[in-house]
C-alpha positions in Angstrom: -26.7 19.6 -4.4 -29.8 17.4 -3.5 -31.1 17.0 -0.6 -30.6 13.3 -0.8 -27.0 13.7 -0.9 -27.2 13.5 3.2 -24.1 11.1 3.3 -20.3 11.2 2.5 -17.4 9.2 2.1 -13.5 10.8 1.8 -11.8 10.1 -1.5 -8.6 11.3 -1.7 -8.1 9.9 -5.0 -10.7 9.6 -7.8 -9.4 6.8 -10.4 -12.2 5.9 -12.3 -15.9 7.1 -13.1 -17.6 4.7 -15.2 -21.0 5.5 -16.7 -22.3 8.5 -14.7 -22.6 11.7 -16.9 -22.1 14.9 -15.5 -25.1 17.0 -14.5 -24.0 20.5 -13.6 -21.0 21.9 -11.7 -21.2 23.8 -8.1 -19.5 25.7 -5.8 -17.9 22.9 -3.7 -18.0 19.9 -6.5 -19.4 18.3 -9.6 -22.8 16.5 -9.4 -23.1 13.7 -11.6 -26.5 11.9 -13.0 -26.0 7.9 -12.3 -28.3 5.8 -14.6 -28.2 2.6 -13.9 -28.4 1.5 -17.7 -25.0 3.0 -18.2 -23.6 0.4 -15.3 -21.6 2.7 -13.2 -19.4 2.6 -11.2 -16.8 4.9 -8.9 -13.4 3.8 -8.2 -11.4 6.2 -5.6 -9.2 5.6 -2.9 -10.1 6.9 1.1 -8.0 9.0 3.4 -5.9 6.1 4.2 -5.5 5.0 0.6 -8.0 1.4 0.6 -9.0 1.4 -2.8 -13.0 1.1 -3.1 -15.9 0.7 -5.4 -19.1 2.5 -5.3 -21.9 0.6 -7.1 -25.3 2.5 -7.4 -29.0 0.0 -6.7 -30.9 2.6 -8.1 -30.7 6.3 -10.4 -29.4 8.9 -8.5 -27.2 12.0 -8.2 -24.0 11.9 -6.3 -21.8 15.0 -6.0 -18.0 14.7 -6.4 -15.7 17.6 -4.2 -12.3 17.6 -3.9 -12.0 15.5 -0.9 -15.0 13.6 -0.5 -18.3 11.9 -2.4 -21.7 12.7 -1.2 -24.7 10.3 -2.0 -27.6 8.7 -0.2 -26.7 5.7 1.5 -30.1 4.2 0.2 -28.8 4.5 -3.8 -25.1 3.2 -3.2 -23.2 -0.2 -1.8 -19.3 1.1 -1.4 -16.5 -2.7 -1.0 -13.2 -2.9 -0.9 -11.6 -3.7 -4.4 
């Protein structure tokens, strides 16, 4: 995981990943490339099932785990949908 991945969000429910290919797998997760040429997008539900949107300003990694996204706060804007 990089170092950049300093923040998290819980995501009990991962519905759709638009436009971010899949870098390598880990231990605790999945890290995926974002490209912002691909538009991407994440669509998951929290812990208390609000449905959200992550939208990336710049490339990036972000790690997917089981229960929660990691990502740099810098690269991502999360709304309600």
């Amino acid at each position: 995981m990089s170092v950049s991945e300093s923040n998290s969000i819980a995501c009990s429910l991962l519905i759709d990943l638009k436009g971010c290919q899949e870098l390598k797998k880990l231990k605790q997760g999945t890290q995926y490339s974002i490209d912002l040429t691909k538009e991407p997008s994440i669509v998951f539900k929290d812990s208390v099932g609000n449905k959200k949107e992550m939208k990336f300003k710049q490339n990036c990694t972000v790690t997917i785990t089981s229960e929660k996204i990691l990502y740099n706060r810098d690269d991502v804007t999360i709304k309600s949908v």
